[in-house]
N, C-alpha and C positions, 0 to 999 in steps of 0.2 A: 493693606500694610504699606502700601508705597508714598497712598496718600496719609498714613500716620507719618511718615519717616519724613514726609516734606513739611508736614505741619508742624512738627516740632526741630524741625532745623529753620526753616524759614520765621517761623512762627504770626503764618499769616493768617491761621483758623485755630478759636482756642480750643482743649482738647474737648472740652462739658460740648461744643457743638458739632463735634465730630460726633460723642456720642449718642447729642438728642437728633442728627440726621439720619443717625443708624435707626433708631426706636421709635419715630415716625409707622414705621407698614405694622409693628408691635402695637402703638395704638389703636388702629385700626382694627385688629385681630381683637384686641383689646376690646373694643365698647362693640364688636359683635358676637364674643364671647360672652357680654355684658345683658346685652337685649336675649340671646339664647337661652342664658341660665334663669334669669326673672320670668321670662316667657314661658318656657317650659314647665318649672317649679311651678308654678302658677296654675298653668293647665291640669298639671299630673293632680296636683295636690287634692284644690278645691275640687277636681271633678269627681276625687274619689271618696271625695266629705262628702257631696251631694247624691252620687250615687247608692251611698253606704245607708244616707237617712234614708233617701228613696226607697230603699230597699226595706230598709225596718220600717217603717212610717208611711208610703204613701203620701203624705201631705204638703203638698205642693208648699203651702205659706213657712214649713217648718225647711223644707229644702232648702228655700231664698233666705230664709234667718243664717242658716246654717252655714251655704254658701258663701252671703256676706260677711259674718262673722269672717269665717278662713280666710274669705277677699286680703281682709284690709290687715288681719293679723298676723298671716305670712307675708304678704309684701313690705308690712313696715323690718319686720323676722328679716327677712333677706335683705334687707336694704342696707341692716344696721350692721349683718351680721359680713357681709361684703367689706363694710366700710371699715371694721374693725381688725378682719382679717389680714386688709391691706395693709391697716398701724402698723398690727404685730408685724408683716412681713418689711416695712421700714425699716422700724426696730430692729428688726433682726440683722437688715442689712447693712445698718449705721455700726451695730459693735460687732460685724464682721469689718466694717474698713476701720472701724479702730483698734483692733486685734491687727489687721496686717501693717498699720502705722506703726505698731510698737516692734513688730518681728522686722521691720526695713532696720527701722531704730537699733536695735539691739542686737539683731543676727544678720545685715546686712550681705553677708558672703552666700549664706543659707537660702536665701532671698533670691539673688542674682543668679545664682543654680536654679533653682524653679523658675525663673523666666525662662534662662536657657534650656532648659529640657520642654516646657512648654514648644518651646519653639521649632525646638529640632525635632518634634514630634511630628509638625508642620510640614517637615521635611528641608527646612534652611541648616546649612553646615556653613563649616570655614568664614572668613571673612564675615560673608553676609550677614552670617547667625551673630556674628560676634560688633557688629555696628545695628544691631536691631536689638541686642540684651545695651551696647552702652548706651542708645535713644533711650529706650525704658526706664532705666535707671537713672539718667541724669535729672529726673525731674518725680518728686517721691511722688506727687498727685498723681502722673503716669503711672508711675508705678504701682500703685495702689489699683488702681480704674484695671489697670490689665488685668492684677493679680484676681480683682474680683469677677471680672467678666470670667478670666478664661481659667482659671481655675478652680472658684467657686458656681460658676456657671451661674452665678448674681445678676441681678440689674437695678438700678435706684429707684425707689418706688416715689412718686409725686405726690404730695400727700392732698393739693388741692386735685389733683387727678382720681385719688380714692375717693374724694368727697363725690365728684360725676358721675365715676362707677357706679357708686352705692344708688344716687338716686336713679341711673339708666336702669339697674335691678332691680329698684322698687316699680318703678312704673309700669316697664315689662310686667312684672309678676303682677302689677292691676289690671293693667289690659289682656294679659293672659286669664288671669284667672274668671272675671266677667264673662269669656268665651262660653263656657259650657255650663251658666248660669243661663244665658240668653234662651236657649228653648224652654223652660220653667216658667217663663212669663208669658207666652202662649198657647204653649198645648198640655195634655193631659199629664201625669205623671209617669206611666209606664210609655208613653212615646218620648216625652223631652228626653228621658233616660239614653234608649236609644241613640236620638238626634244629637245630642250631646256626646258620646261615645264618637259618631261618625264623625262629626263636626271637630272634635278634637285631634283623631286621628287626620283628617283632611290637615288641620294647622300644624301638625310638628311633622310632616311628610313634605307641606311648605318649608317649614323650617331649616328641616336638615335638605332637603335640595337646593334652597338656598345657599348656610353653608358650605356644603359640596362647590357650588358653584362660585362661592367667593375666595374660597383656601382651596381643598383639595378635595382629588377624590370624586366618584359618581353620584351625581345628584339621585340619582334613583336608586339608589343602592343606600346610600347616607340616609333619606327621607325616608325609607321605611323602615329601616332599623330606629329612628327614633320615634315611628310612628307607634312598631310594635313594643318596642321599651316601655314607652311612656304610657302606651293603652293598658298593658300587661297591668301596669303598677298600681294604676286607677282601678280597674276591675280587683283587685285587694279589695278596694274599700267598700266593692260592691259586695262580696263574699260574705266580708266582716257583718255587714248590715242584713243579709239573708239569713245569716248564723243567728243573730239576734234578734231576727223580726220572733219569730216563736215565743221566747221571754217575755218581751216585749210585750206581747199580746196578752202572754198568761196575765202579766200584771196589773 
């Protein structure tokens, strides 16, 4: 706050780089929230498509169809669906500061109340609180940028930033999902099955202790709750394709 209150008296930091110095360690969280979700989706998915044929089928050549098939048409799925998400959430956030551009406009007093209770919330009274609502106000972009951080609990989404996203998702989820493809191309069916199981479970146990270790939280604690999450999910598709190998065969 101190350093808001000097920047916009002095006016020697504009306020947009105040708040791209703030959303800097946000990015960061960002594009490894980014490799997480592609990586994982990736793994879970495809290994529970190849599990599934594995299971009804036996046939190693129809695994690898299968596999790859899900490869490349989840990863492009998540890539696009990342990137889209992100619009809508611009979008969203453009006719929210255009919504509070028209309320500064038209209900100005209404306005200048919600800074100040934001504030006093903060715990600033007297004086202070009342040269910290007329910083605010005196400049409507200010006013707008607060209103949306700290009331909407918003932030401006970069739209060449969603473009990065999308592809850091895609690629994760191709090198994710390749993962538990790799033992099908040299051992037998009911052991790749297996190796693939462990092998996946070994990378999202990486994962989330990773994670853990770059935000919060026990790395060993974090990595095997995604380990077990994600194996859980996969062995679905194993069940799914046990259930149906019987049909299957009648046919």
């Amino acid at each position: 706050m101190e350093r808001l209150l000097r920047t916009q008296v002095t006016g020697d930091e504009p306020w947009n780089r105040v708040l791209q110095h703030k959303s800097d360690p946000h990015k960061q969280a960002s594009a490894l929230r980014d490799v997480i979700l592609g990586g994982q989706d990736g793994l879970v998915n495809v290994l529970g498509v190849i599990l599934g044929v594995a299971a009804a089928t036996g046939d190693t050549q129809l695994v690898l169809v299968a596999g790859l098939a899900a490869t490349f048409a989840e990863s492009v799925s998540m890539g696009a669906v990342a990137y889209t998400s992100s619009l809508a959430d611009a979008s969203y956030y453009e006719s929210e500061r255009e919504r509070e551009y028209r309320h500064i406009r038209h209900t100005p007093h209404l306005e200048r109340d919600e800074v100040r209770a934001l504030y006093r919330k903060k715990g600033f009274e007297g004086a202070i609180l009342d040269h910290i609502v007329d910083i605010i106000t005196a400049n409507q972009d200010v006013w707008v940028a607060v209103m949306m951080a700290e009331e909407h609990q918003l932030a401006p989404i970069d739209r060449p930033h969603a473009l990065r996203s999308a592809v850091v998702v895609g690629v994760a989820a191709v090198i994710g999902s390749l993962i538990p493809i790799v033992p099908f191309l040299f051992l037998p069916v009911g052991t790749s099955s297996w190796v693939a199981v462990l092998l996946t479970s070994a990378v999202l146990f990486g994962a989330g202790a990773l994670k853990a270790r770059l935000t919060v939280g026990r790395p060993w604690k974090s990595g095997l709750e995604m380990a077990i999450i994600g194996t859980v999910c996969a062995l679905v598709g194993y069940a799914v394709g046990a259930i149906l190998k019987a049909p299957l065969g009648a046919g």
